[in-house]
N, C-alpha and C positions, 0 to 999 in steps of 0.2 A: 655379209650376204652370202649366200648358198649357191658355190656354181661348180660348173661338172666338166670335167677336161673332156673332150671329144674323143671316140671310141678310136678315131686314125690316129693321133699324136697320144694316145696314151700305149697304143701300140709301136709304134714308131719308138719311143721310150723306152719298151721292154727289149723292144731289139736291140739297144744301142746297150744293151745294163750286162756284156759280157753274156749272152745268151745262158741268164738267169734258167737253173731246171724250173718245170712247168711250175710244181710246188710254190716258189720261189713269185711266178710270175702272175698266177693268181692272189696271193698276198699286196703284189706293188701295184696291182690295175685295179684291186679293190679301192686301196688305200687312196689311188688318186681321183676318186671322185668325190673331190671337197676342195674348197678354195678358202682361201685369208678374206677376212670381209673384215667390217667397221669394228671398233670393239665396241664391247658392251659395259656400261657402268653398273657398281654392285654398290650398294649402299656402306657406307663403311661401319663395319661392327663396332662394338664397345669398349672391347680391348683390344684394337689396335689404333695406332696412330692417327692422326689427321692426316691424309694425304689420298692422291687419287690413286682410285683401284679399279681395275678390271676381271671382268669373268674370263674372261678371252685374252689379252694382251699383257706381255712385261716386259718395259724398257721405255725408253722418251722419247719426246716430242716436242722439237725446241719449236717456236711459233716466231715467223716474220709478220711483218706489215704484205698487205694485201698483195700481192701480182709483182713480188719482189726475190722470191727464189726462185733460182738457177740449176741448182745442183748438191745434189746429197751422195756419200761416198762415205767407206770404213773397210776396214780390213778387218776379217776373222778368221779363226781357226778351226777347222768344222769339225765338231765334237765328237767325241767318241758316244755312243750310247747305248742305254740298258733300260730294260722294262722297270717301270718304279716298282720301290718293292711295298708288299702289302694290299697286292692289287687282287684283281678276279683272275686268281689260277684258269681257267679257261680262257683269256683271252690272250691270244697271239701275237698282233699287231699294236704297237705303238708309233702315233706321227703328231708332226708339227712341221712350223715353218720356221726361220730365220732370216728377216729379209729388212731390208734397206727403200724409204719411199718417197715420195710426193705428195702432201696431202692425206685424205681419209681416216680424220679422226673430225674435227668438227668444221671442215671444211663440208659444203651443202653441194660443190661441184660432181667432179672427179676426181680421179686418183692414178697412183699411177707406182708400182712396186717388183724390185727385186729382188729374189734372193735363193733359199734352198729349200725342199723340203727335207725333212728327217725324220728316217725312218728306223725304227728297229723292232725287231721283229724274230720269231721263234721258229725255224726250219725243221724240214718232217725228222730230223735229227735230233730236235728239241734245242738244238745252237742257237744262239743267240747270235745275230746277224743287223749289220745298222747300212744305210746306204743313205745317201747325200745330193739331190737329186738339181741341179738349178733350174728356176724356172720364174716369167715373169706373169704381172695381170695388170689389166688396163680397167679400170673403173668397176665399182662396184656388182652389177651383173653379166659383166662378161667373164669369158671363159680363161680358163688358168692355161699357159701354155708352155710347155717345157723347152730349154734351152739345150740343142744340141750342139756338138761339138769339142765336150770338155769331157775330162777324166778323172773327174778329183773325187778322195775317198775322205771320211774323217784320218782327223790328223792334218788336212792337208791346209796350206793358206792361200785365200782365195781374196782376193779386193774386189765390191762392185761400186758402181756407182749410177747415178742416172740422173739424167737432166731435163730439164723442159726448155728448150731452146725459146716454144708460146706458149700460148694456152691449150694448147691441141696437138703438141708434136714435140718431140723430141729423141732421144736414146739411152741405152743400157747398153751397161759394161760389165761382164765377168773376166777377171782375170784370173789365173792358176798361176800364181806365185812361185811354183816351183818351176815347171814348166815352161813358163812363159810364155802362155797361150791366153791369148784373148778370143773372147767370141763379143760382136755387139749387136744389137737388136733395136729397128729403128720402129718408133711406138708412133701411134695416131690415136688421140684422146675424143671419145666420143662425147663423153661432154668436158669443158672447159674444165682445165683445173686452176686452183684461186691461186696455185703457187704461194703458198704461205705455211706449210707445214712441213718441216724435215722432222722423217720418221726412223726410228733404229729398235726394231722389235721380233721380242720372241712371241708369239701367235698359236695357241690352242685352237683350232679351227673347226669349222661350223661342218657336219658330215651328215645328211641324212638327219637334219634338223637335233642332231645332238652334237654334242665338245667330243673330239676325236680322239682324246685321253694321250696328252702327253708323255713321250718318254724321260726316261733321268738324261739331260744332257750336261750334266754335271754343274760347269760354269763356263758361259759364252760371254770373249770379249769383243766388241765392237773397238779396234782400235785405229790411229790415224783418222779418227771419225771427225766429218766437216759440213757445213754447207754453203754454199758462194750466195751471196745477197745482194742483189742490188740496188744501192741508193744514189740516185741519180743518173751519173755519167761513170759511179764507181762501181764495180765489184769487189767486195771482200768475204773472207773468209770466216766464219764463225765456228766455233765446237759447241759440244753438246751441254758445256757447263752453262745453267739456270734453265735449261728445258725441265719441260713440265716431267718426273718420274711418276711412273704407270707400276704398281703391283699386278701379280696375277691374285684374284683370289678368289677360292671356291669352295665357301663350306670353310676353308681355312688358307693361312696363308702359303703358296708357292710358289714364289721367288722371292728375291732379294737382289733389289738395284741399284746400282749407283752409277753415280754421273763423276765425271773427270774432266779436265781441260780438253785433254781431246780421245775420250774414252766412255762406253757406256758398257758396264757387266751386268751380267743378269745370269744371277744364281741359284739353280733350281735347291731348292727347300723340298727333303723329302717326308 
C-alpha cells in the first residue's frame, strides 16, 4: 500500500542526516515519500522453479497458528550500496527497505514493521553515496515514520526486534551494535493484528504508484533470526528454517534466498 511520510518528520530526518548540502537533501526528502506495503504475487514463469515469488518482496515468512506470536527479532549488517548496473543512466536515486515484522502478507488484519530504508544515490559530484535510514510502520495506510536517535552507517551492525505484547500494542527496538545504543518505539495498532506471521524482508516499494528501483545491496544477512510463539502457558523460540521463501521477481529473477536454522540471506542477482 502507498503512503507518504509527513512533510515535519521527513524534515526533522534531514536535519538529523549530518546537515546533508541542499543537493543531498532534496534527493532523501524525495526518496521518502513511499512506504513498504503488502507484497504482490507474480505468476511463476516457465523456467523457473516452483516456489513463491514476488514483485515487490525477497526473503520469509515463517506462519504461526492464529494469535500466537510474540515477537520477531535478527541481526544485520547494513549494506554497503551501488546503483545496479545496466540501468537508466539518467536516474540518480536508488531505495528500498530492509525490515523485520508482524504480519502483512496474508494476514487480512494489521501489521506492524521495522527496519531501514536504503539509499544510494549519485551527488552533484556524480559520487555515489548510500545512507541507512531506520524507520517504523503501523498497518497498511498509515504513515511510515522515521526513528530518531541513532547513528548507524552501512557497514554497521544493528539488531531489531518487535513485539506485540496484544492485538493492538506493543514495541520496537533498534539496537546499534557497536555503539550500544538502543532507541525503542512504543506502537498502537489501529487495526488488530492476527499475530501469526514473522516476517524478515528485503522490499522494493511502492512510490508514486510505481517500484522505487532497487539498488545493488550486494547480500543481506538476517542473522540470530527468531520468533517467540506461544502455546499455551509456554513461550518458545522458533527460527526461520521451513518458513515460507519469497523471490523478488520482475520481468526476471532478482534475488536469491535462503533460509538457515537461525539465518535468512537475500542476495541481490544483478
Amino acid at each position: 500500500m502507498l503512503t507518504v511520510l509527513s512533510t515535519v518528520l521527513a524534515a526533522c530526518l534531514i536535519t538529523s542526516l549530518h546537515a546533508l548540502p541542499s543537493s543531498q537533501e532534496r534527493i532523501v526528502a524525495a526518496a521518502l515519500r513511499g512506504s513498504p506495503g503488502t507484497r504482490i504475487f507474480t505468476p511463476s514463469a516457465s523456467n523457473i522453479a516452483d516456489a513463491q515469488y514476488s514483485v515487490n518482496w525477497a526473503g520469509a515468512i515463517l506462519q504461526a497458528p492464529s494469535d500466537t506470536l510474540r515477537e520477531v527479532t535478527a541481526t544485520l549488517t547494513l549494506p554497503n550500496l551501488t546503483p545496479p548496473s545496466g540501468v537508466d543512466p539518467d536516474r540518480t536515486t536508488y531505495w528500498g527497505q530492509a525490515w523485520i515484522g508482524i504480519d502483512g502478507d496474508q494476514c487480512d488484519g494489521g501489521s506492524a514493521r521495522v527496519g531501514f530504508y536504503l539509499y544510494s544515490f549519485y551527488d552533484s559530484d556524480e559520487q555515489v553515496n548510500s545512507l541507512t535510514i531506520p524507520f517504523y510502520q503501523i498497518g497498511y495506510a498509515e504513515d511510515s515514520h522515521s526513528i530518531n536517535g541513532l547513528n548507524v552507517w552501512p557497514g554497521d551492525s544493528v539488531t531489531l526486534t518487535i513485539s506485540a505484547t496484544s492485538r493492538t500494542a506493543g514495541f520496537m527496538y533498534v539496537t546499534d551494535n557497536a555503539r550500544g545504543t538502543t532507541v525503542s518505539v512504543r506502537y498502537a495498532a489501529g487495526a488488530p493484528l492476527c499475530r501469526q506471521e514473522a516476517v524478515w524482508v528485503i522490499e522494493d516499494p511502492v512510490h508514486a504508484g510505481t517500484l522505487s528501483h532497487l539498488p545493488d545491496y550486494g547480500a543481506l544477512t538476517f542473522t540470530n533470526a527468531s520468533a517467540a510463539i506461544e502455546d499455551g502457558q509456554r513461550t518458545s523460540r522458533r527460527g526461520p528454517q521451513g518458513a515460507h521463501v519469497v523471490n523478488m521477481f520482475q520481468e526476471r529473477l532478482l534475488s536469491d534466498v535462503g533460509v538457515g536454522a537461525s539465518t535468512v540471506s537475500v542476495v541481490y542477482v544483478p
